[in-house]
C-alpha positions in Angstrom: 20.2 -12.9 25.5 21.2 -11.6 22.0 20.6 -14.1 19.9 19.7 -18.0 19.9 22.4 -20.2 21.5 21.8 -17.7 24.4 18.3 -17.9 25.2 18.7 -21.4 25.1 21.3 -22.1 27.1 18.9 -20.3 29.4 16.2 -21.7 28.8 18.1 -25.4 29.8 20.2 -23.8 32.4 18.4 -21.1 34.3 14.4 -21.3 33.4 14.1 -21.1 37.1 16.4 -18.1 37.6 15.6 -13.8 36.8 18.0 -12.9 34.4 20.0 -9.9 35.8 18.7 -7.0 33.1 15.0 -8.0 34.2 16.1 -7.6 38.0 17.4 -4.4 37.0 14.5 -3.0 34.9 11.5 -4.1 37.0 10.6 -3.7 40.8 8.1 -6.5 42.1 4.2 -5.5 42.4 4.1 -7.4 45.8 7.3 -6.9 47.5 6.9 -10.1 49.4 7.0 -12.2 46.8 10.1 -12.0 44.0 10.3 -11.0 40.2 9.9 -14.4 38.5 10.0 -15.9 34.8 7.1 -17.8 34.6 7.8 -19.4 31.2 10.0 -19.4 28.5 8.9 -20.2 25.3 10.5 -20.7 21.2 8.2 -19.7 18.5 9.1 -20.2 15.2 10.5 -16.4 14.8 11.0 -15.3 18.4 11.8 -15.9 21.7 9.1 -14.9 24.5 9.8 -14.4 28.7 6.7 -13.9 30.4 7.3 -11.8 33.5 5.6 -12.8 37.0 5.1 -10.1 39.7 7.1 -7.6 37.5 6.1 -3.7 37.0 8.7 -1.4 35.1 8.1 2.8 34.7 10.0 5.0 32.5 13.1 4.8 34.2 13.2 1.3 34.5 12.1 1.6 29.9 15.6 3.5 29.7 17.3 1.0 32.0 15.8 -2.0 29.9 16.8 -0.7 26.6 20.5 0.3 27.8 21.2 -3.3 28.8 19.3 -4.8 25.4 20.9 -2.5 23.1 21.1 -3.9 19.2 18.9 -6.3 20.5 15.4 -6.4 18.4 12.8 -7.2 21.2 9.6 -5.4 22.5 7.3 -5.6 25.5 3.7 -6.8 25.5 1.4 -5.6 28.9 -1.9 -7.1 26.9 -1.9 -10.4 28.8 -5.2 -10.7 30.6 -3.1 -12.9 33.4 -1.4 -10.2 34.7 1.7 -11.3 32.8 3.9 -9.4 31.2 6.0 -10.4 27.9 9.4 -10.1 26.5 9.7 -10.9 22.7 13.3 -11.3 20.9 13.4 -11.6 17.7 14.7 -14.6 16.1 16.7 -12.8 13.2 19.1 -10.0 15.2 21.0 -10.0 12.1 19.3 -10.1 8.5 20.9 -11.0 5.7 22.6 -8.1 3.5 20.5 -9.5 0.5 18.6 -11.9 -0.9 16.5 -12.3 -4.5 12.8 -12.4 -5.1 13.3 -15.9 -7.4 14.8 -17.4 -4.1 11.6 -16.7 -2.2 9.1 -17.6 -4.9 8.2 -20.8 -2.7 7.5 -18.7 0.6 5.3 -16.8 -1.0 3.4 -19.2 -3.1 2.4 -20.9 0.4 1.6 -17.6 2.3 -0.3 -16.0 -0.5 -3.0 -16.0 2.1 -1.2 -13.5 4.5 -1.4 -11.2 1.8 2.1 -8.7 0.6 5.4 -10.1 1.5 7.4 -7.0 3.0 10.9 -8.9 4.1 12.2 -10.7 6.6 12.4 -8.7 9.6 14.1 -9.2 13.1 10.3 -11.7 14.1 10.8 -13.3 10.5 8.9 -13.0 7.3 6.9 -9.9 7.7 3.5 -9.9 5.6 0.4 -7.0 5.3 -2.9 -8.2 4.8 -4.8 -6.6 1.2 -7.5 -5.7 3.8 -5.1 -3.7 5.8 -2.6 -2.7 3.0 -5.0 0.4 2.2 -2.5 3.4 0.8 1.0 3.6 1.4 3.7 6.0 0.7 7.6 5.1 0.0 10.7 7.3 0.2 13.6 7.3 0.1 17.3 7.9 -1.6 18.8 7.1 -4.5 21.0 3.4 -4.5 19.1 1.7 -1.3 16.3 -0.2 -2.6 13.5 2.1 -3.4 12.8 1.1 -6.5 13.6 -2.6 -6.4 11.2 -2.8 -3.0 8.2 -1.0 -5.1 9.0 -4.1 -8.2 9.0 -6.6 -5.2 5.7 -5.9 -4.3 4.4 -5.6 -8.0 5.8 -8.8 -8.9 4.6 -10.1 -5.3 0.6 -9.0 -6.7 1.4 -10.2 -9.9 2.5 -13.6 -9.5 0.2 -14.6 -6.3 -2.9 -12.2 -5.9 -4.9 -12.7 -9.1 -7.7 -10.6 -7.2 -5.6 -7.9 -8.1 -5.0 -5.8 -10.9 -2.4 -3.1 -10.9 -2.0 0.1 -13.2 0.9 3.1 -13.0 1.7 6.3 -13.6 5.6 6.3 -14.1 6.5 9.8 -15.8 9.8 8.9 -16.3 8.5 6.2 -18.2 11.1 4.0 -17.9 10.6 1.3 -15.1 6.9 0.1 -16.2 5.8 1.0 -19.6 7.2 -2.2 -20.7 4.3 -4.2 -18.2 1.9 -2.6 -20.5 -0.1 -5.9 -21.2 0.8 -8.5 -19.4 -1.5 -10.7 -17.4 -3.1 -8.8 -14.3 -1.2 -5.5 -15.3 -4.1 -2.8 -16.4 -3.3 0.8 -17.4 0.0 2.2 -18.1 0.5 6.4 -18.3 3.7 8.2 -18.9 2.9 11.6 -19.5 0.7 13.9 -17.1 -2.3 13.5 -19.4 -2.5 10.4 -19.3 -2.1 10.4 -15.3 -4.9 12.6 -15.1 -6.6 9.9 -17.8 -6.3 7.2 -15.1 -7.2 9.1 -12.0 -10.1 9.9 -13.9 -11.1 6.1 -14.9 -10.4 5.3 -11.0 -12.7 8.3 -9.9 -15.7 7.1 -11.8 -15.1 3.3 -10.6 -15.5 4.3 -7.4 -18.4 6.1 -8.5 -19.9 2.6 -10.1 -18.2 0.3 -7.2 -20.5 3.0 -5.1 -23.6 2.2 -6.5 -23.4 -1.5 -6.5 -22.5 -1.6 -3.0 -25.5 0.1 -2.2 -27.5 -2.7 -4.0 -27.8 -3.9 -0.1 -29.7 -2.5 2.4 -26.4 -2.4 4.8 -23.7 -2.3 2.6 -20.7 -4.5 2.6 -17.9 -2.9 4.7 -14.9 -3.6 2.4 -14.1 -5.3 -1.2 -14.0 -9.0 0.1 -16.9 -9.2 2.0 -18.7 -7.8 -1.5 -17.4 -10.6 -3.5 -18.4 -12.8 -1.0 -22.4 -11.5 -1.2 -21.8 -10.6 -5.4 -23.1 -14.1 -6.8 -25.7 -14.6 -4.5 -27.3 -11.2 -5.6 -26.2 -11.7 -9.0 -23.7 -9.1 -9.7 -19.9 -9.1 -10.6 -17.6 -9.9 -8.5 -14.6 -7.0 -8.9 -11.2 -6.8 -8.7 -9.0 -4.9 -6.2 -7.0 -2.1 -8.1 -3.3 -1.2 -7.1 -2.1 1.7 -8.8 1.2 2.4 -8.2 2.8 6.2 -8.7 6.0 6.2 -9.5 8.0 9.5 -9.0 5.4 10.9 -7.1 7.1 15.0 -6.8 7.2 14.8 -10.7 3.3 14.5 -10.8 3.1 17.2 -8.5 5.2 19.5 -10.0 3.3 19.0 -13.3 0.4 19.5 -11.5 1.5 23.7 -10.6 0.9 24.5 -14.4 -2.7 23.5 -14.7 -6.2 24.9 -12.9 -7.3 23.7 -9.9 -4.4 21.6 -9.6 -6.1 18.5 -11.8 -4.1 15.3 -10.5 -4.2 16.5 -6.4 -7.7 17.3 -6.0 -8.2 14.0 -7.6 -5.5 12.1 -6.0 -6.8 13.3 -2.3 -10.2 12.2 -3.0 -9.2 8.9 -3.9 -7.5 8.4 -0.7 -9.8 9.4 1.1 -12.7 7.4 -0.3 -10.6 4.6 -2.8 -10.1 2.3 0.3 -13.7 1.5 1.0 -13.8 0.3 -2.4 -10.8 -1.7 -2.9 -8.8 0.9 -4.5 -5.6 1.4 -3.0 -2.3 3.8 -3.6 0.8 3.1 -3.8 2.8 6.8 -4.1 7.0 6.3 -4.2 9.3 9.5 -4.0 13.2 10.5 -2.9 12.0 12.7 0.4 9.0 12.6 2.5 8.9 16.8 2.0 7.0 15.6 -1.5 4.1 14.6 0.0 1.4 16.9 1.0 -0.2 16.4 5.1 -3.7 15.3 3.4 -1.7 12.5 1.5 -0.1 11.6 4.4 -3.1 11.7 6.6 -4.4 9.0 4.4 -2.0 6.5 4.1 -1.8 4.2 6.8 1.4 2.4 5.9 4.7 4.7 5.5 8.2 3.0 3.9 11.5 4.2 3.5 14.9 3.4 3.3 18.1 4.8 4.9 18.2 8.5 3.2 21.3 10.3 4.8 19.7 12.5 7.6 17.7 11.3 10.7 16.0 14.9 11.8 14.1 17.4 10.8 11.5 15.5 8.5 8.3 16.8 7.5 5.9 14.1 9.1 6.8 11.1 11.3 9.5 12.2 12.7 10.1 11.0 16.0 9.2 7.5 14.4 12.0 7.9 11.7 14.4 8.6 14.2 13.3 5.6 16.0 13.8 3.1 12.8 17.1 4.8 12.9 18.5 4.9 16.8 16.4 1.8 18.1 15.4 0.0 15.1 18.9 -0.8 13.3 17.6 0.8 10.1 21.7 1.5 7.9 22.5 2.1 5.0 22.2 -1.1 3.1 20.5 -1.5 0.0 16.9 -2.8 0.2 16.7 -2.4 4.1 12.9 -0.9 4.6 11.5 0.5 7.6 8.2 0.7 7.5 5.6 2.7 9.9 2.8 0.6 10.5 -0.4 2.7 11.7 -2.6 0.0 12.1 -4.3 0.5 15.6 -3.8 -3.4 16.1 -0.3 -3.8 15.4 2.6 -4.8 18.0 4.8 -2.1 17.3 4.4 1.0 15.3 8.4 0.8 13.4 9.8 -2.0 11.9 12.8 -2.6 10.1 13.1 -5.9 7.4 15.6 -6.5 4.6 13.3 -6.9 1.4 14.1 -8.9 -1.4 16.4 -7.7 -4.8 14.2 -7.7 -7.5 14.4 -6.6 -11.4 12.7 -5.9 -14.6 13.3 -9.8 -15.1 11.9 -10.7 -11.7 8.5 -8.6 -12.6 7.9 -9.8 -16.1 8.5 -13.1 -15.1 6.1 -12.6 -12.2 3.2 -11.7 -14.5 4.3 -14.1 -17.5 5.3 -17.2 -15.8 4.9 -17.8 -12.0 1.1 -16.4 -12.8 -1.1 -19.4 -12.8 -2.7 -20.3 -16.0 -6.1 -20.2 -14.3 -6.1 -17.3 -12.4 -9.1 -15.1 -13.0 -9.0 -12.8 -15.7 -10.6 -9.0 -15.6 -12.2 -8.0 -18.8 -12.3 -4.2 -19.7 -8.8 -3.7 -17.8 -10.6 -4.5 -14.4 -13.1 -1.3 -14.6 -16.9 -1.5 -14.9 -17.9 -0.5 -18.7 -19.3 3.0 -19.4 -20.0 4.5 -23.0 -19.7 8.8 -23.0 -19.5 10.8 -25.9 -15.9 11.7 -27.1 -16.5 15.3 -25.8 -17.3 14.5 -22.3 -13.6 11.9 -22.6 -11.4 14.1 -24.7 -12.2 17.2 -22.0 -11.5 15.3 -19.1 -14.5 16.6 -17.2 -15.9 13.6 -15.8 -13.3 13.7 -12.8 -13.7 17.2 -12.1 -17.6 16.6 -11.8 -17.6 14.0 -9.7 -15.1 15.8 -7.2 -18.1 18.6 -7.7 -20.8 16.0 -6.3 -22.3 15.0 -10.3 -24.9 12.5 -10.0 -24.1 10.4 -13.2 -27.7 9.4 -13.8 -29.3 12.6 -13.3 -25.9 14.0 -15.3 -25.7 14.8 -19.5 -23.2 15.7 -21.6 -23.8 19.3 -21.8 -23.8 19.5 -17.9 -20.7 17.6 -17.7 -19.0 19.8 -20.6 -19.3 22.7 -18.1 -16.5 21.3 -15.4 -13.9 21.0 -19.0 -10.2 21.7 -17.6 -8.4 25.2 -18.8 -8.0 26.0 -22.5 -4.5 25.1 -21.8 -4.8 21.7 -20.7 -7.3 20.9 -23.6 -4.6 22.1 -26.4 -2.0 19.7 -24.7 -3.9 16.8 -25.4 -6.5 16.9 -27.8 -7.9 13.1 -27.5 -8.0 10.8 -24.7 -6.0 7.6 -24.8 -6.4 5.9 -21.6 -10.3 6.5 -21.5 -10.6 5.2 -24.8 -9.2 2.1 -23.9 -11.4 1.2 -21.2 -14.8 2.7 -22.3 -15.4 3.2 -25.9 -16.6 6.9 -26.3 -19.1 7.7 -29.0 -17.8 9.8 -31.9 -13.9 9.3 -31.1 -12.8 13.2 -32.0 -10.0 13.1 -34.6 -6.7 14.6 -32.5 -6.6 17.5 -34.7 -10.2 18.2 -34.9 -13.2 19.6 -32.9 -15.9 16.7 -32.0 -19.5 17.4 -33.1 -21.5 17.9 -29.7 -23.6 14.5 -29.4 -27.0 15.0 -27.8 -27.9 11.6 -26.1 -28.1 12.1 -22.7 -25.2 10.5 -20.5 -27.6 7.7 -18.2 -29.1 6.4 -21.7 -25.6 5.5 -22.6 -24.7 3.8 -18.9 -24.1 0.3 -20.0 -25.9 -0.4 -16.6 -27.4 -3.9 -17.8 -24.1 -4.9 -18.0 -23.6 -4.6 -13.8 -27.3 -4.5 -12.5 
């Protein structure tokens, strides 16, 4: 049964027969009594046999997938009846491409099922925000890559106004130009600025901390806080993507600097971001540009086909999968993804995403954004004031990596985590920061800012939140 005039001709023919490659597979649980197809059943992406009296081992696994090979299915044993399930998929053959503007509709009506992915072998494949966390993409030149990371931009843009998205791209090329538009935040092209914006997301998970604690048993993720926000009387906030574009060219600006300024920074957020509706979104050509702890923390991995099938750094046996079982080839914007939630069907899936442009994504943010969708003062981030010292030094990240307390915190303490002379002569004043929260005093780029003495909690706009 490999695809849908099969199952039902089956279905009208023979729903009271075994087909011959379950007979083969399973061996009855009471011998007495024979295998049996219980029901057959058409959802709307997949076909379902549920299996009466059937038990299959290892042997029986290879013997199953030998006679259903090319054919998408997989096995459920969760039934509380005692049943077990065979699902085909719908779609055995995807299409070889279609655009984002022809799926505009779909998504518009599913906004509430949260990313569009592609249109897998079960049909459209979605990820909930909730469950989205931090993912990682790779993959090689010419098969998708990049159009799959603007699909999903355009996909936040256009129908997730609880979102607000920001990148560092230092090719700066593919998304300086979304620098803003409605919904799009921060923008940085140069490793500075990267380490500008980690910086910004670091202390907003520092602030997002604080309010969440505002409850005696804090809210266990970023909807269920909007949810309590107006009845307490605070702000309701918005989710942050940031998107990292080129991921191994961050890194390998990272080797030149102390304490390797955007990892440390990067690994905490991953680690702690997720809680707090900040969530990560690192693209790169091989999975070898990714260090374990990034891995460790992302709970969604994508790639496409990339010209070797062995010997990868981490998920291995799972990429070999999308490639042997899973049907993953070299077409462009054909995505496998690894999917580590613990409640997912399978753990590999394979979807053709949609083609999408620069036009597509401007468009996206421009036009198919509604006119009333909510919009996020101060670039999305809570307001802070610091002295221009504190910004221009970028020390603020390093001391909250350190364990700061920002209330208990000046400027004078913070000045003590400054990054190397070396990374202070690259970039005298701070950009990024001073777009978001005003610093006092902004330092001339060529000149040395005048210490400030106020202390750094009288300057913590915290009337504005509390």
């Amino acid at each position: 049964m490999r695809n849908k005039n099969e199952f039902d001709k089956y279905r009208t023919e023979n729903s009271n027969q075994c087909p011959r490659f379950i007979k083969d597979s399973f061996t009855p649980i009471d011998p007495t009594r024979p295998i049996t197809v219980r029901e057959c059943r058409k959802d709307e992406a997949s076909y379902r046999l549920y299996i009466e009296n059937g038990q299959i081992d290892s042997a029986g696994l290879k013997t199953l997938h030998n006679s259903l090979r090319n054919t998408k299915y997989f096995l459920d044993f969760s039934a509380n009846n005692g049943l077990i399930t065979i699902e085909f998929g719908r779609y055995q053959e995807l299409p070889k491409a279609f655009s984002f503007s022809e799926i505009t509709q779909l998504l518009e009506n599913n906004r509430d099922r949260g990313l569009f992915l592609g249109l897998g072998s079960f049909g459209e494949m979605f990820c909930s925000m909730d469950k989205f966390q931090h993912a990682i993409l790779f993959g090689a030149t010419g098969f998708g890559k990049s159009s799959f990371l603007r699909s999903l931009v355009s996909n936040i843009l256009a129908f997730h106004d609880d979102c607000v998205c920001s990148f560092i791209d230092l090719k700066g090329i593919d998304f300086k130009g979304l620098e803003g538009l409605p919904g799009i935040s921060l923008v940085g092209s140069t490793y500075p600025e990267a380490v500008s914006i980690l910086d910004l997301i670091l202390l907003e998970i520092t602030l997002r901390k604080i309010l969440f604690q505002q409850w005696q048993n804090p809210p266990r993720s970023l909807s269920e806080y909007n949810s309590w926000a107006p009845a307490a009387h605070l702000p309701e906030l918005p989710r942050h993507i940031l998107v990292i574009d080129e991921f191994r060219m961050l890194r390998e600006s990272d080797c030149g600097y102390i304490n390797e300024n955007a990892m440390s920074r990067l690994e905490y957020i991953l680690r702690v971001g997720r809680a707090y509706g900040i969530h990560l979104i690192l693209s790169s050509q091989r999975d070898i540009d990714f260090t374990s702890n990034i891995v460790t923390n992302c709970s969604n991995c994508f790639f496409t086909f990339h010209g070797s099938n062995g010997g990868h750094a981490f998920y291995g046996e799972l990429i070999d999968e999308a490639y042997r079982n899973k049907g993953l080839r070299a077409i462009p914007g054909m995505i496998a993804w690894i999917n580590n939630d613990p409640d997912s069907k399978q753990k590999v899936y394979v979807q053709q995403t949609p083609y999408c442009n620069d036009f597509d994504m401007y468009a996206a943010a421009s036009v198919l954004r509604s006119p009333k969708a909510k919009v996020w003062e101060n670039y999305g981030f809570i307001p802070c004031s610091f002295s221009a010292d504190v910004v221009n030094a970028r020390c603020l990240g390093r001391a909250i990596l350190a364990g700061v307390d920002l209330q208990d915190c000046n400027d004078e303490a913070l000045m003590r985590f400054k990054e190397s002379d070396k990374f202070l002569r690259l970039n005298t004043q701070d950009r990024i920061h001073q777009m978001v929260h005003k610093p006092e005093n902004p330092a001339p780029a060529d000149k040395k800012t005048e210490k400030t003495e106020p202390s750094l909690p009288e300057r913590l706009r915290w009337e504005s939140i509390i």
